[in-house]
VEXDOBA-197422 format. One line per field, with one value per residue (C-alpha): residue number from 1; residue in one letter; x, y, z. Coordinates in steps of 0.001 Angstrom, whole numbers, plus 500000, padded with zeros to 6 digits. Each point is the difference from the previous one (the first is absolute). Layout:
REM VEXDOBA-197422
i = NUM | ...
aa = a | ...
X = X | ...
Y = Y | ...
Z = Z | ...
***
This chain:
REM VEXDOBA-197422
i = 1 | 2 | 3 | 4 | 5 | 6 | 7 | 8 | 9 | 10 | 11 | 12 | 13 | 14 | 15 | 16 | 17 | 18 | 19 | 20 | 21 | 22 | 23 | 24 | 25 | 26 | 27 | 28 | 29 | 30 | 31 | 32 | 33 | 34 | 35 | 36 | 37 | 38 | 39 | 40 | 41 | 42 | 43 | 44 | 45 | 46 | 47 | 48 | 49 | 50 | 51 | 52 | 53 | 54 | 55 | 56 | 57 | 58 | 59 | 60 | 61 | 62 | 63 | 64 | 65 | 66 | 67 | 68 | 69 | 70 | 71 | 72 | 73 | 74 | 75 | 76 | 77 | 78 | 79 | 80 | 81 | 82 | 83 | 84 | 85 | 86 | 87 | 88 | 89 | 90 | 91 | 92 | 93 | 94 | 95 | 96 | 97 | 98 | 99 | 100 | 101 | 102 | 103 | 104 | 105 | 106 | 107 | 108 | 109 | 110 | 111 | 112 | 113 | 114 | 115 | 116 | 117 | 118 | 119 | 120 | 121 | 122 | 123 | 124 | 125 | 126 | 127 | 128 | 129 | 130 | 131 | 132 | 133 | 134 | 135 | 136 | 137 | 138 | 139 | 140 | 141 | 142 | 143 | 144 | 145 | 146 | 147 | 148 | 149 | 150 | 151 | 152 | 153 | 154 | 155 | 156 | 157 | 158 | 159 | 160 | 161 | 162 | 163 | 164 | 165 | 166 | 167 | 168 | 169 | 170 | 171 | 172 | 173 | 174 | 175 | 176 | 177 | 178 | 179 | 180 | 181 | 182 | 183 | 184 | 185 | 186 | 187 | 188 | 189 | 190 | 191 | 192 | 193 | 194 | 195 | 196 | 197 | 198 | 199 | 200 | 201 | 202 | 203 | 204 | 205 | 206 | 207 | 208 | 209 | 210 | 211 | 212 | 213 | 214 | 215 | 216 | 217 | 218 | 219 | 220 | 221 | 222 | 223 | 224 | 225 | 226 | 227 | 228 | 229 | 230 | 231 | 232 | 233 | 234 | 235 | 236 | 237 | 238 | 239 | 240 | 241 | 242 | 243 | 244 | 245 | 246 | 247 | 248 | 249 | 250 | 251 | 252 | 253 | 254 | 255 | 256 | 257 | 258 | 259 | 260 | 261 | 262 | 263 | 264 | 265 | 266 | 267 | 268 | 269 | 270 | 271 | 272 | 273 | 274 | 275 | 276 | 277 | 278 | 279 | 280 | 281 | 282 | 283 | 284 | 285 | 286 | 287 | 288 | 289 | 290 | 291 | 292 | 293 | 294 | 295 | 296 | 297 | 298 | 299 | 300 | 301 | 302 | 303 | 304 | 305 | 306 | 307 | 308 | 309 | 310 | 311 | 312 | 313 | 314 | 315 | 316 | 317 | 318 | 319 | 320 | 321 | 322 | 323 | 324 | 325 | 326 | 327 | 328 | 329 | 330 | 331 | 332 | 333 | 334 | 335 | 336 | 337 | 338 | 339 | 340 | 341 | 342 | 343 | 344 | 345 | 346 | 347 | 348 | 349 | 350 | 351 | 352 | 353 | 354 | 355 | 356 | 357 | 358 | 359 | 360 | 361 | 362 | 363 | 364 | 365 | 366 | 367 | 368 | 369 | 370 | 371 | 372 | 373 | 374 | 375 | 376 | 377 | 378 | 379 | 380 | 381 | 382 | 383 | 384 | 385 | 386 | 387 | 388 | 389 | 390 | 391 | 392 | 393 | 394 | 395 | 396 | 397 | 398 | 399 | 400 | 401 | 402 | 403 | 404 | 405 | 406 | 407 | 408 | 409 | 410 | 411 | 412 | 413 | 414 | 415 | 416 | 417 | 418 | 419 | 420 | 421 | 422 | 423 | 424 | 425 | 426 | 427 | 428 | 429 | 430 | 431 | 432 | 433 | 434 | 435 | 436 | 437 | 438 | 439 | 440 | 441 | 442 | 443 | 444 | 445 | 446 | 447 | 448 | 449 | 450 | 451 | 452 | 453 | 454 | 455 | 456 | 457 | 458 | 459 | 460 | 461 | 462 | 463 | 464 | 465 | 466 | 467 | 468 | 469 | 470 | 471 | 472 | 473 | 474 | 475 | 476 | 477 | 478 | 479 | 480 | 481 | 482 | 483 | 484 | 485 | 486 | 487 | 488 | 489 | 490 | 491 | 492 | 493 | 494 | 495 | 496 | 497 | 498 | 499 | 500 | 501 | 502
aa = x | x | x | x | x | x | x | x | x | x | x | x | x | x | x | x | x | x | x | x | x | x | x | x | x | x | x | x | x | x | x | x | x | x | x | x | x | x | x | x | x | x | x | x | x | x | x | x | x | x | x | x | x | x | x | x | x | x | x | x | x | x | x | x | x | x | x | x | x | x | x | x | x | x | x | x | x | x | x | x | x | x | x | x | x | x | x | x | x | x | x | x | x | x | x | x | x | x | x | x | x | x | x | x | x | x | x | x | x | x | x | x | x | x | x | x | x | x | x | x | x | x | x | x | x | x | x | x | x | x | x | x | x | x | x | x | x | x | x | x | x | x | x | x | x | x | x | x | x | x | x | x | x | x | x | x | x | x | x | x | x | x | x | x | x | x | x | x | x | x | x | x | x | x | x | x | x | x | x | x | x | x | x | x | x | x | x | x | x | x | x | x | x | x | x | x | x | x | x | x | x | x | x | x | x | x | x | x | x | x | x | x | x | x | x | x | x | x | x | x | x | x | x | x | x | x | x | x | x | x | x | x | x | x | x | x | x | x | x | x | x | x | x | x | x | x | x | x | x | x | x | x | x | x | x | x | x | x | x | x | x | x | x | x | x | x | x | x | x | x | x | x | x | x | x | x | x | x | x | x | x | x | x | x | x | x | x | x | x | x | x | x | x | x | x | x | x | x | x | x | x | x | x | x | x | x | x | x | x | x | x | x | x | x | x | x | x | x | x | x | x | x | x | x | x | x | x | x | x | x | x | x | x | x | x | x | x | x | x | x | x | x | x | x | x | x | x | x | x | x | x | x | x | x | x | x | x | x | x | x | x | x | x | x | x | x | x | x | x | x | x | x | x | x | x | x | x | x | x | x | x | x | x | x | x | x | x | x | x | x | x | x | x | x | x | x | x | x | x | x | x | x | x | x | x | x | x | x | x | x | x | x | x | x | x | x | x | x | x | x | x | x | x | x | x | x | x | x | x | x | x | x | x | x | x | x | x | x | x | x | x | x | x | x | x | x | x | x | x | x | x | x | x | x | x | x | x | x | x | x | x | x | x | x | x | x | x | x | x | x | x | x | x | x | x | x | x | x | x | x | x | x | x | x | x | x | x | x | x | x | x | x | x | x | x | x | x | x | x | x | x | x
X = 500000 | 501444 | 500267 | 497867 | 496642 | 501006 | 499980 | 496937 | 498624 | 501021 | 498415 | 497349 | 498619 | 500341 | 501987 | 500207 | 501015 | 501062 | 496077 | 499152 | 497990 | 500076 | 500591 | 497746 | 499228 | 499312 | 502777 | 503185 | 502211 | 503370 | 503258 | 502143 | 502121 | 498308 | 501918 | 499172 | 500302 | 500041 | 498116 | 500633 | 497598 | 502019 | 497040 | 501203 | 498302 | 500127 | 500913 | 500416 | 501431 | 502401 | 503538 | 502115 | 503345 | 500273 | 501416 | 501754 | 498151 | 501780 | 501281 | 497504 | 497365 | 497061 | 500921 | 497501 | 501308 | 499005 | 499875 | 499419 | 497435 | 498553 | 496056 | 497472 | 498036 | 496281 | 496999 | 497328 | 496277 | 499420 | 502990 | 502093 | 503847 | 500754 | 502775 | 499058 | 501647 | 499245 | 502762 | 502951 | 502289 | 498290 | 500247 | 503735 | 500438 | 498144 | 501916 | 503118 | 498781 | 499407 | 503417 | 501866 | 497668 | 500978 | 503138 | 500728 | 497701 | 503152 | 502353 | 498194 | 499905 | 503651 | 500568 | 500765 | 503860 | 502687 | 502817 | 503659 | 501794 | 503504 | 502891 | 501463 | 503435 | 502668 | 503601 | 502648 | 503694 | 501544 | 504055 | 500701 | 496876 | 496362 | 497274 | 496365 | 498239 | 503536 | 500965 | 502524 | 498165 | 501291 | 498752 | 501204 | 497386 | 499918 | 499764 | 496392 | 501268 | 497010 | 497525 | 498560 | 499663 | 498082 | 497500 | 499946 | 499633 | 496947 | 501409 | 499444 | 498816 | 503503 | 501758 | 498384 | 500561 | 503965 | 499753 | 498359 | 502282 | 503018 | 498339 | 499947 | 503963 | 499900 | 500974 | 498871 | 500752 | 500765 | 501350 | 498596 | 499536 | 498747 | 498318 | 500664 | 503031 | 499836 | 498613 | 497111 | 498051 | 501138 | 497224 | 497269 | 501479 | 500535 | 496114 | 498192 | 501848 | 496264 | 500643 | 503855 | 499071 | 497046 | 502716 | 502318 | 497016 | 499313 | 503568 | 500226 | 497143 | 500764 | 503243 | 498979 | 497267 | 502958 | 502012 | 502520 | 501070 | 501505 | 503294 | 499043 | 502948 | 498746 | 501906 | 501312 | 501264 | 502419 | 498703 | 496355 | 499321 | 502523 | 498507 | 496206 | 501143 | 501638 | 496778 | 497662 | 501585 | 503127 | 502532 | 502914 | 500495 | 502065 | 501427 | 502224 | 496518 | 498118 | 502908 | 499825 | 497152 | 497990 | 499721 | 496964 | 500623 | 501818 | 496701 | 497685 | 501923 | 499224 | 496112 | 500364 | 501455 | 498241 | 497084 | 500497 | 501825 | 497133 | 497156 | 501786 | 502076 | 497980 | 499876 | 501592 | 499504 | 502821 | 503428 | 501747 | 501085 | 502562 | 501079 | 501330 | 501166 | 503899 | 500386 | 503901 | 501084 | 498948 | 503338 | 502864 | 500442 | 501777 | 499094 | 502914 | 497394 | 496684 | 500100 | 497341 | 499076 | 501779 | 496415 | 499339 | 503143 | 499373 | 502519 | 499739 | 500060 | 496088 | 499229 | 500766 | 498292 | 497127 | 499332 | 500146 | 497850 | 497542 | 500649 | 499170 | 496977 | 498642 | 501285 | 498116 | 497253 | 499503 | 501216 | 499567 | 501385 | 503682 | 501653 | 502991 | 501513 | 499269 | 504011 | 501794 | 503168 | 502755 | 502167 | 503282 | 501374 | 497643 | 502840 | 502756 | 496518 | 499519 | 503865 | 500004 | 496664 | 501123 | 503653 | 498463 | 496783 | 501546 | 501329 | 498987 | 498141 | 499110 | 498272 | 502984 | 502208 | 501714 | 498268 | 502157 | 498666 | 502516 | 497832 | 499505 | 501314 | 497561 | 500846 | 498990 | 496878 | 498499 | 500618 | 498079 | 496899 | 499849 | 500270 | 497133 | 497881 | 500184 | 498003 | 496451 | 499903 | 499558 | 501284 | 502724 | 498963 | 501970 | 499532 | 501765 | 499753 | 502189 | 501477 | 503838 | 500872 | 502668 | 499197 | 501562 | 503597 | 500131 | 497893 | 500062 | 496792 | 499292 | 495915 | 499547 | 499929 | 499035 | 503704 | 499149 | 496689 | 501859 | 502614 | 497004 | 498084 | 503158 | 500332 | 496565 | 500759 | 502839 | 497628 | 497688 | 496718 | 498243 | 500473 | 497472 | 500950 | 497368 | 500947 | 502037 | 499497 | 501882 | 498535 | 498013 | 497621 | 502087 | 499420 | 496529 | 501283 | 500677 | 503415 | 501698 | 499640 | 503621 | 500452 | 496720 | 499616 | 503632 | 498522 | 496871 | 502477 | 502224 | 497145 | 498920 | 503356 | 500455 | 496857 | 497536 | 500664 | 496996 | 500750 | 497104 | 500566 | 500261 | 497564 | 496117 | 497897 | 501462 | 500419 | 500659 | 499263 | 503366 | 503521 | 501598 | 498091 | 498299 | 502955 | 499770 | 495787 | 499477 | 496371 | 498491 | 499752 | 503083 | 502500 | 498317 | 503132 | 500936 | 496723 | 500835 | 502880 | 498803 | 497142 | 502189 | 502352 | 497159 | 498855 | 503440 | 500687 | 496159 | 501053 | 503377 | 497467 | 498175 | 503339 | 501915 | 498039 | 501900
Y = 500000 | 503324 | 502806 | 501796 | 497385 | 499288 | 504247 | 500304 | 496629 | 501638 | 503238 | 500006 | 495933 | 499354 | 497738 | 497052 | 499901 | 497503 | 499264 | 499255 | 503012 | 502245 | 504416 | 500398 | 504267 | 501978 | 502735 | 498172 | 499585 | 502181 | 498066 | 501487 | 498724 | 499295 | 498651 | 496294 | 500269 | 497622 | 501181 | 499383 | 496973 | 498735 | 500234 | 501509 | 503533 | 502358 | 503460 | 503731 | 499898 | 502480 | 498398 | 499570 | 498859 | 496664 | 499204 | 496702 | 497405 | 500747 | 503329 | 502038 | 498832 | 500279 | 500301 | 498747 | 498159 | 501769 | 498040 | 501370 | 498800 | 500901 | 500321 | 501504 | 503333 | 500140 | 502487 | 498482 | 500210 | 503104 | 501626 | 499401 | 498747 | 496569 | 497275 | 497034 | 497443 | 496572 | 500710 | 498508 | 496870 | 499458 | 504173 | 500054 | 496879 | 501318 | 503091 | 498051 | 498232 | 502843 | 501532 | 496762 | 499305 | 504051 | 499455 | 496751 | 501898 | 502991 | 497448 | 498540 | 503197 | 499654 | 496971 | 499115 | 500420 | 501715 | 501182 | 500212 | 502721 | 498924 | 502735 | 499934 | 498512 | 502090 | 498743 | 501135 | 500494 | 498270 | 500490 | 498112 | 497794 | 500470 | 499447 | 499685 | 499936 | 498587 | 497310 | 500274 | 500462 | 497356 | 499931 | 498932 | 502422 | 500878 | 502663 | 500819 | 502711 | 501270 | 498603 | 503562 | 500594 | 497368 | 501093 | 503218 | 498442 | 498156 | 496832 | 499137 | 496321 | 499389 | 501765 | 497766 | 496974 | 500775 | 500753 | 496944 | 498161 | 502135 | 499151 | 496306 | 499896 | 501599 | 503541 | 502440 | 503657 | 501717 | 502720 | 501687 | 503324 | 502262 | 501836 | 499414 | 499982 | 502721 | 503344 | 499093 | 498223 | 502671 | 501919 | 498092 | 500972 | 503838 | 500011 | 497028 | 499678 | 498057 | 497702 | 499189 | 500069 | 497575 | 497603 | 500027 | 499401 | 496540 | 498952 | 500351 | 497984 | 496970 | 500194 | 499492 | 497633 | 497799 | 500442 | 502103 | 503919 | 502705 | 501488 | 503147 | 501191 | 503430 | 501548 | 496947 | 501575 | 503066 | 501378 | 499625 | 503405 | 502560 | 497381 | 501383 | 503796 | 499903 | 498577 | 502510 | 503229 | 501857 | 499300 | 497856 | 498667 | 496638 | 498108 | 502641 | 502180 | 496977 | 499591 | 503467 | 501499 | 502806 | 498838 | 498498 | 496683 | 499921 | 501959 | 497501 | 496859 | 501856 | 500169 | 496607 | 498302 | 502421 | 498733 | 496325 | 499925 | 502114 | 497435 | 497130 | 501220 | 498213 | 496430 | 496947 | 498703 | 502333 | 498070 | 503055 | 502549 | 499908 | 503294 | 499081 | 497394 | 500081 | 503525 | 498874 | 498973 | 503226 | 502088 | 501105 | 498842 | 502571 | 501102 | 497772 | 497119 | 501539 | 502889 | 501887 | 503707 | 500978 | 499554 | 495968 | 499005 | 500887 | 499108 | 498049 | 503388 | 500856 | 496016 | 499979 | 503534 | 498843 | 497066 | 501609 | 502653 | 496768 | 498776 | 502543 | 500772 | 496796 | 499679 | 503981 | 498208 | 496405 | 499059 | 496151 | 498817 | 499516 | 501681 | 498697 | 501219 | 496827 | 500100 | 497924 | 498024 | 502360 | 500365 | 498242 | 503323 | 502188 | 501694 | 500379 | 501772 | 502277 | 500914 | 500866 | 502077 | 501735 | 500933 | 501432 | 501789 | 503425 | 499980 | 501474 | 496789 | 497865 | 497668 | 499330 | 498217 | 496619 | 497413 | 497481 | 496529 | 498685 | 497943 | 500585 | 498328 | 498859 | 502975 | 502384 | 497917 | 499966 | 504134 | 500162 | 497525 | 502308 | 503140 | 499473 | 498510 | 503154 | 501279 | 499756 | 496942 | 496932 | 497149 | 499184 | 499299 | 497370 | 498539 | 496888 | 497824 | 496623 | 500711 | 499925 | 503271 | 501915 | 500013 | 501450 | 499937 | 497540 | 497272 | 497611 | 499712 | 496473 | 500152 | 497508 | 501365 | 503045 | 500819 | 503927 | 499484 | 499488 | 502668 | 502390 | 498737 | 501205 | 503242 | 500908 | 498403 | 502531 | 502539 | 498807 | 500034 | 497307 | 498449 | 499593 | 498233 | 501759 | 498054 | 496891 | 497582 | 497883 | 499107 | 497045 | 499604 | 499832 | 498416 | 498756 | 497687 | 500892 | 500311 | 498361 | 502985 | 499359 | 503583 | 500571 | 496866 | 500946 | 503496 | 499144 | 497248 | 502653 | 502198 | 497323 | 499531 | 503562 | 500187 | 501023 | 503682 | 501462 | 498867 | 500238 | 498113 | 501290 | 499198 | 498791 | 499355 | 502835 | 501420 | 496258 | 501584 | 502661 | 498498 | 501631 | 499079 | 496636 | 497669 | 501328 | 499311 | 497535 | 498337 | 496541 | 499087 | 501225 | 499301 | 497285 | 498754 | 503558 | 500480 | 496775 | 501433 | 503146 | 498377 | 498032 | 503097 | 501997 | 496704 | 500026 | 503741 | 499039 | 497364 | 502521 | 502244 | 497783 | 498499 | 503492 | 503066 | 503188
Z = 500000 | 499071 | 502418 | 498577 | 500773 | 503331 | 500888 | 497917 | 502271 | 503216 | 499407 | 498044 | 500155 | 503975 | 501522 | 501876 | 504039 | 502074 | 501411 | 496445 | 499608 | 496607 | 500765 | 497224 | 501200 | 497480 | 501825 | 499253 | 503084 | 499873 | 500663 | 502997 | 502919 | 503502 | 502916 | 501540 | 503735 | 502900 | 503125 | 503619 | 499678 | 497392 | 497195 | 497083 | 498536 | 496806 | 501210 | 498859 | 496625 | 500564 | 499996 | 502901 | 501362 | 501461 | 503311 | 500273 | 502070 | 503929 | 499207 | 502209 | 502426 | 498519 | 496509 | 497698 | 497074 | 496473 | 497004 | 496558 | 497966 | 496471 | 500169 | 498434 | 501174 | 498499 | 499946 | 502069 | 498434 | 502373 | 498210 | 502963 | 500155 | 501540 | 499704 | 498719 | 502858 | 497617 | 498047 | 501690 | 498344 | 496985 | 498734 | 500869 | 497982 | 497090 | 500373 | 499866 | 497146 | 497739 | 500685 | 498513 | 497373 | 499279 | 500281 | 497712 | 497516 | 499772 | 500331 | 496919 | 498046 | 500270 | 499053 | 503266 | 498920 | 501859 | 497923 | 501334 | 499066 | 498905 | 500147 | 495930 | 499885 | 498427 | 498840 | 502401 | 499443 | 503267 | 499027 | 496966 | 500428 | 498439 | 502709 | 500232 | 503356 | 501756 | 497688 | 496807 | 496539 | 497456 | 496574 | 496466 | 498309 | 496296 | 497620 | 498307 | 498375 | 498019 | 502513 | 500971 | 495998 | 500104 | 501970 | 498840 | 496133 | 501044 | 500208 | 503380 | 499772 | 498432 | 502575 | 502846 | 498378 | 499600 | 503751 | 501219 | 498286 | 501354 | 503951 | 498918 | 499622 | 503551 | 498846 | 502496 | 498579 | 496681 | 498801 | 496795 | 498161 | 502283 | 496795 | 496302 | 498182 | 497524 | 500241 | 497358 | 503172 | 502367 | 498356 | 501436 | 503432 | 499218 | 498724 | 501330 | 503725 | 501263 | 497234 | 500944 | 503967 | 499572 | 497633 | 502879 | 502859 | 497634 | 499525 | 504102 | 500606 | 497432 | 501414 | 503503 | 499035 | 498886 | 503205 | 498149 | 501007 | 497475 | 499403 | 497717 | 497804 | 499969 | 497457 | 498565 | 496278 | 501012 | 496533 | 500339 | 501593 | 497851 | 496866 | 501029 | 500643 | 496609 | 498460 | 501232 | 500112 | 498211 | 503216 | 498815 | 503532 | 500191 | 502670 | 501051 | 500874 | 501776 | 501874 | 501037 | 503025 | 498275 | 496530 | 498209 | 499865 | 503429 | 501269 | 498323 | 501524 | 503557 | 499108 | 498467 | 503242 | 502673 | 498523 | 499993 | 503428 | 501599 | 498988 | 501159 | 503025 | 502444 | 497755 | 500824 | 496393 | 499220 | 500943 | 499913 | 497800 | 496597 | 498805 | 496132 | 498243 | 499696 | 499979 | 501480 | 496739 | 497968 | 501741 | 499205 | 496481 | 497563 | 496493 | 498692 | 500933 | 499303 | 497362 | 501617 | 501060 | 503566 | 501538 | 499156 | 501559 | 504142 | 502486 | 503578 | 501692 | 498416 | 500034 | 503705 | 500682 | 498201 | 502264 | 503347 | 498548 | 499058 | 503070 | 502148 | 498359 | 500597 | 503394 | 500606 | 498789 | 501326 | 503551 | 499425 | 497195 | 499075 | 497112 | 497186 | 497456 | 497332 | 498777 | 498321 | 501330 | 499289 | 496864 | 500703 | 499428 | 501687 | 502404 | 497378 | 497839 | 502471 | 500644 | 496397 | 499618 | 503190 | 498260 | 497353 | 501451 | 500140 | 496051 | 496965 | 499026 | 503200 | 497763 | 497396 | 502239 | 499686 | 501921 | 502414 | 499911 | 502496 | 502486 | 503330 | 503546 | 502042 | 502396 | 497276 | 498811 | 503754 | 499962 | 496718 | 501065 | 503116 | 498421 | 497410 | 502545 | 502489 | 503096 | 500019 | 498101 | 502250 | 497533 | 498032 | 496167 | 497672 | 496669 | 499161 | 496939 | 499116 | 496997 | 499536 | 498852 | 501937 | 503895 | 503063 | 500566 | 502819 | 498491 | 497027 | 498008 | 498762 | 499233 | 502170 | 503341 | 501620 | 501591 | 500406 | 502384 | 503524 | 498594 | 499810 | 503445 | 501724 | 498384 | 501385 | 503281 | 500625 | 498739 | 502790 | 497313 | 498699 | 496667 | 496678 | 497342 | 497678 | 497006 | 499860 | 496688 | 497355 | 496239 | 501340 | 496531 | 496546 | 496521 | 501290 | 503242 | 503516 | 501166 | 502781 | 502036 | 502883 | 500481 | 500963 | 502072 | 501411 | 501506 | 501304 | 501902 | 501086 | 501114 | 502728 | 500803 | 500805 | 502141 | 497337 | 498579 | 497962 | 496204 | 496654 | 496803 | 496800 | 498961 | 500020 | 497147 | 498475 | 496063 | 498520 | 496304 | 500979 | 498720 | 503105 | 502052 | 499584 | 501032 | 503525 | 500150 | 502501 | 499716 | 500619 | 496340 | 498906 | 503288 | 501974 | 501452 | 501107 | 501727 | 501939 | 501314 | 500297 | 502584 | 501803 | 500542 | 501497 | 502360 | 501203 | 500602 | 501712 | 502371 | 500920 | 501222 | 502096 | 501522 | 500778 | 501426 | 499944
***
């Protein structure tokens, strides 16, 4: 019975009492509080209604004890006031009765539920280890490059599928475009922002729907932004000008990133923050290598300033998540670069100037990796690939095993940051067949061995129609073994956690 009959019963349609008789008056009784009292005979009584205090039993000679008591007052056929001493037992319990049935009727209405609010969990920086709610974050993620473009394209039943798939093989974060390539998509950004936003809400929520957070490359093309300003207005701006506060395109990567970081600066989907996409290996390189106009050819000074100024606008913005700078591994002659650039800053042509490839100690390479990863960003950013093209001084590349990795680990151990390997890869698919894949295998071994650092493969599902870039494509179809091992990597790293809690 709703509680809306049984009022409508007990005011209007009389009652039952505990003699059996009916109230059936045509004045309805009023509801109010009486007191129940037991007299010096020890008979009990109804008395005044108006309330007050009860005396303990042995308190005060004499003291009458007062119980409360809900009853009903009524208007007598005469039109006179009495209390109506047959309601005792049975009106209290009917009272009683309405108030649960009212109250499992609101609990009803809401479902009856009652929702825990969980604090978000952000990724922390803890020294050189990655942590999330006290425990080291392990992960061999992968690159979806264009998955935001895919979203924004429409595409968006493709996109999930690649990253089911991706959660499958255990992969728990990836890093993408944190926009569009070129400056032709930009556009839809510049003049449809509710468009772009509402992309980004759905990649966010497939992604977390498959158990997977984000690493946004937010200006992942170094060109994409002077590209656009060229495009739409008369300013010749280049890298030179992004690279530089005040200009357009360096003022249109602030709105760009203020805008992004300010929507999502309280979401956990986002990992954390990339700046660019190997911005590192655009410095210090002379005209004698690249014929081009003083401004295309910046140096680490205005890669490096460009970064903290990143940096510390995401930082001014967002007090949660972490913030890198998405670099490369350095050049093997990144130091010996920058001696040379330096020498020749304050000449005639600071561009024209020969370049010396001699490669770098390891002294000099850890000075380099900290110098274009500076204060405020929180991790250390490396690229590595397996190929066996000319590699660091104090190493032998054989394409079979990943010899620079602990090399690295310890660089950003002395730098006391943590370590991402944003890219690692090898050309796993060629000539139609799957590769056998050791270098691969040999770094996701070393990355349990070392405890786990943060590392992405290059890459997932990604541009298999491209030349350059389809022999690094992992998928089920096309590298089934790699996917194996891939799995098993992440079940290890997995079971590392479980075993050792920071």
């Amino acid at each position: 019975m709703s509680i809306t009959v049984l009022l409508k019963n007990l005011f209007h349609g009389g009652m039952a009492v505990d003699n059996g008789t009916t109230l059936t008056s045509p004045h309805p009784p009023l509801p109010l509080f009486c007191f129940w009292e037991r007299g010096s005979g020890g008979e009990g009584r109804l008395t005044s209604p108006q309330p007050q205090m009860l005396v303990p039993r042995g308190r005060r000679a004499n003291t009458r004890l007062r119980l409360p008591l809900f009853c009903f007052w009524e208007r007598g056929s005469g039109g006179e006031g009495k209390r109506n001493p047959t309601l005792r037992s049975s009106l209290i319990q009917l009272v009683l009765a309405v108030f649960i049935i009212s109250l499992m009727q609101s609990l009803s209405q809401s479902q009856m539920r009652v929702v825990k609010q969980v604090k978000p969990q952000f990724l922390k920086a803890s020294g050189t280890r990655l942590v999330v709610n006290g425990r080291t974050y392990r992960n061999v993620g992968a690159n979806l490059p264009d998955l935001f473009l895919k979203f924004l394209n429409g595409q968006d039943t493709d996109a999930v599928a690649s990253l089911t798939r991706a959660s499958e093989a255990g992969v728990r974060c990836v890093r993408c475009f944190g926009g569009s390539w070129g400056p032709d998509e930009l556009e839809i950004f510049v003049k449809e922002p509710a468009r772009w936003l509402e992309s980004f809400d759905r990649m966010l929520s497939a992604a977390d729907t498959a158990h997977i957070t984000v690493v946004p490359s937010l200006l992942f093309n170094i060109h994409q932004m002077p590209d656009y300003v060229r495009k739409t207005t008369r300013n010749n701006e280049q890298v030179g000008e992004y690279l530089t506060p005040g200009s357009l395109s360096n003022s249109l990567a602030v709105k760009y990133v203020s805008a992004i970081v300010s929507r999502y600066k309280d979401d956990p989907r986002i990992l954390f923050w990339e700046i660019g996409n190997e911005y590192n290996l655009e410095a210090d390189l002379s005209f004698q290598l690249k014929p081009l106009p003083d401004n295309q050819l910046p140096n680490s000074d205005q890669i490096r300033t460009f970064l903290m100024q990143m940096g510390t606008l995401i930082k001014r913005l967002d007090h949660h998540h972490l913030v890198t700078s998405g670099n490369a591994d350095m050049r093997p002659a990144a130091w010996h670069l920058r001696v040379q650039m330096l020498n020749f800053s304050e000449s005639l042509h600071p561009k024209d100037f020969r370049m010396d490839w001699s490669r770098d100690l390891y002294e000099q390479y850890v000075t380099m990796l900290s110098f274009f990863n500076p204060p405020p960003l929180d991790i250390v950013s490396v690229h590595i690939y397996g190929e066996k093209e000319d590699g660091p001084l104090w190493i032998t590349r054989d394409g079979e095993h990943a010899f620079e990795l602990p090399w690295i680990v310890s660089a950003a151990d002395r730098m006391g940051k943590p370590i991402f390997i944003g890219e690692f890869g090898e050309k796993i698919f060629q000539a139609g067949n799957e590769k056998d894949g050791n270098w691969d295998s040999d770094l996701m071994q070393r990355l349990q061995e070392l405890g786990g650092p943060l590392a992405m493969i290059w890459s997932w599902e990604f541009s298999t129609d491209d030349p350059s870039q389809s022999p690094y494509s992992l998928s089920a179809l096309r590298t089934p073994e790699m996917i194996v091992r891939l799995k098993t990597a992440n079940l290890a790293l997995k079971l590392l956690d479980a075993k050792k809690p920071l």
